[in-house]
VORO-289060 format. One line per 8 residues: number of its first residue (from 1); for each residue x, y, z of C-alpha. Coordinates in steps of 0.5 Angstrom, whole numbers, padded with zeros to 4 digits. Layout:
VORO-289060
NUM) X Y Z ~ ...;
This chain:
VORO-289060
1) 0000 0000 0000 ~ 0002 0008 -0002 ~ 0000 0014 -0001 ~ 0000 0017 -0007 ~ -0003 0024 -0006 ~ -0005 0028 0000 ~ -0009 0035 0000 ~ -0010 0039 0006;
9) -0014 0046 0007 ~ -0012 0049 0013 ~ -0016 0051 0019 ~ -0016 0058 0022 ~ -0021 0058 0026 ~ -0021 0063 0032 ~ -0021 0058 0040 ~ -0021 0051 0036;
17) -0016 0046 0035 ~ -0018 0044 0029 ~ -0013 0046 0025 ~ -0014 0042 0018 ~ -0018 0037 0014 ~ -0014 0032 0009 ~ -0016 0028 0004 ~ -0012 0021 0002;
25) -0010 0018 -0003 ~ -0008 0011 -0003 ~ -0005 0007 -0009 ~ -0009 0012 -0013 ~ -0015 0007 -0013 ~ -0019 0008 -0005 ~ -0019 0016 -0002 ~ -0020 0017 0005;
33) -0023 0025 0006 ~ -0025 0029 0013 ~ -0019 0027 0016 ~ -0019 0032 0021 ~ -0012 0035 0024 ~ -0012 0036 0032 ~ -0007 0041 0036 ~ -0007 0037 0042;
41) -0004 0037 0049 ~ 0001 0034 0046 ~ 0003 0037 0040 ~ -0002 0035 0032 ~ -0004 0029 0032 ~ -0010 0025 0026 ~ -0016 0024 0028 ~ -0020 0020 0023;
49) -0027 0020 0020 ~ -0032 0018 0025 ~ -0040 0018 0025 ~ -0043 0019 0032 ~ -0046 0013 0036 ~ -0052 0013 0039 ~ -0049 0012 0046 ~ -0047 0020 0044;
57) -0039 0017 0043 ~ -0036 0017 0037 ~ -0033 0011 0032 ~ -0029 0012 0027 ~ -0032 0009 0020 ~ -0024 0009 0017 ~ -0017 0008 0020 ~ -0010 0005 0021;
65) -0009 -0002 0024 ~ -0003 -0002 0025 ~ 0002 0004 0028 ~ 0007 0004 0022 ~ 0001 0005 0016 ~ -0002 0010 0022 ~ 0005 0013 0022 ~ 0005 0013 0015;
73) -0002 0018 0015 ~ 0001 0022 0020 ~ 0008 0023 0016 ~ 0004 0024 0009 ~ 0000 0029 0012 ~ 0004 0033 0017 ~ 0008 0034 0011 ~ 0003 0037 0006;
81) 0000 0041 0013 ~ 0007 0044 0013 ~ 0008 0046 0006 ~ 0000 0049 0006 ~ -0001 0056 0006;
């Protein structure tokens, strides 16, 4: 599996975290968009497209399995995010 492309619109919104929405292409074939770039306690991190839960949470309807290939989101993203304007 490849990224092949990442796009991301920063977000200048004035007392949120959130910072930016990407979109990723994967082998140029399967797209993942609304993914939502957080500044946390801790520094930026992904949060996945999720939908609400019943119970008032939320599940992620799209994610990594493993820490490299959500290593490998993080990296391709935190890149393009640095280059946005």
């Amino acid at each position: 599996m490849k990224i092949t492309s990442v796009t991301v619109r920063k977000i200048d919104k004035e007392n949120s975290r959130m910072k930016g929405i990407a979109s990723v292409l994967i082998d140029d074939c399967f797209a993942v968009h609304d993914i939502r770039i957080i500044d946390g306690d801790n520094g930026l991190f992904i949060a996945m497209p999720s939908k609400p839960t019943p119970a008032g949470g939320h599940r992620d309807v799209a994610h990594p399995i493993d820490r490299e290939t959500r290593k490998m989101f993080e990296d391709a993203i935190f890149e393009e995010y640095n280059k946005a304007e």
